[in-house]
Every structure is written in C-alpha cells, then in structure tokens.
C-alpha positions in Angstrom: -6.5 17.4 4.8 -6.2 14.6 2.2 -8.6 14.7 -0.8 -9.0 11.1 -1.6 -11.5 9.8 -4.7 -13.7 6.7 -4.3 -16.8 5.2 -6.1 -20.3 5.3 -4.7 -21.2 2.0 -3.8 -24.6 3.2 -4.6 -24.9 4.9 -8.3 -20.9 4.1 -8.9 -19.9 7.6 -9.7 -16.3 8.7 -9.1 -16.8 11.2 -6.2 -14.1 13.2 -4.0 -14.0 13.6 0.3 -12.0 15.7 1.9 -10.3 13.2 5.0 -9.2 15.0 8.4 -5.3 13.3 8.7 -5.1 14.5 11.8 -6.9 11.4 13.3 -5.4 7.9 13.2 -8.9 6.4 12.6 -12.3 7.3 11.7 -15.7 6.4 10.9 -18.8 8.4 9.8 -21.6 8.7 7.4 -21.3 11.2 4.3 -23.8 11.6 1.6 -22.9 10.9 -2.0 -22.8 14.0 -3.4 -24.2 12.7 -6.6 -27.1 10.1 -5.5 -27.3 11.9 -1.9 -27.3 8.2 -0.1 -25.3 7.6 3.1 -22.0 6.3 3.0 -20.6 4.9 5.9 -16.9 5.8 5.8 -13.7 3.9 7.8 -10.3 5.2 7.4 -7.6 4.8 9.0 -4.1 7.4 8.6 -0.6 6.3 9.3 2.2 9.3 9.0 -0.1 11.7 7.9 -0.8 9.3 4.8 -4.2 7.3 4.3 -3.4 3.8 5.1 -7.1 1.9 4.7 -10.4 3.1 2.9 -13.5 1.8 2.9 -16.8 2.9 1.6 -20.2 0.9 1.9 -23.6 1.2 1.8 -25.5 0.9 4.6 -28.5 -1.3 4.7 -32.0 0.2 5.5 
C-alpha cells in the first residue's frame, strides 16, 4: 500500500488515500473525507511505485 496526498477538487483540502500497488491500474470513486463528495480516482503503478494520479470531480 502507497499513502499518497492529493487536493479535493471539490473544497481543496489536502487529503490522504491509501493506493493498492499491487494493481498496475485502477479507477474508482472515493469520498472526500473532508466535503464527503465523490472523487473519481485513476492511477496507474509501475514497479511498485505510483506512476500517474488523477483526481476529478465528477459532474452530476
């Protein structure tokens, strides 16, 4: 597991995920933790390292 920080693209806060590094690439929705709005998540992990991050909101 990789702990990698980001910023809400909602309320802008400086929040923390936990990221499985077992996968090669992955996308899913998390709630902020501070705002509780989804956040659609894309990562992709090369050698056990995160390679590519991207949070965004997702339109409703």
């Amino acid at each position: 597991m990789i702990e990698h920080y980001f910023t809400c693209p909602y309320c802008w806060q400086n929040i923390s995920m936990l990221i499985d590094n077992s996968l090669t690439s992955q996308t899913f929705i998390e709630d902020c933790e501070v705002c509780c709005n989804p956040i659609q998540v894309s990562v992709k992990i090369s050698d056990s390292e995160l390679s590519d991050f991207q949070a965004d909101s997702i339109e409703q």
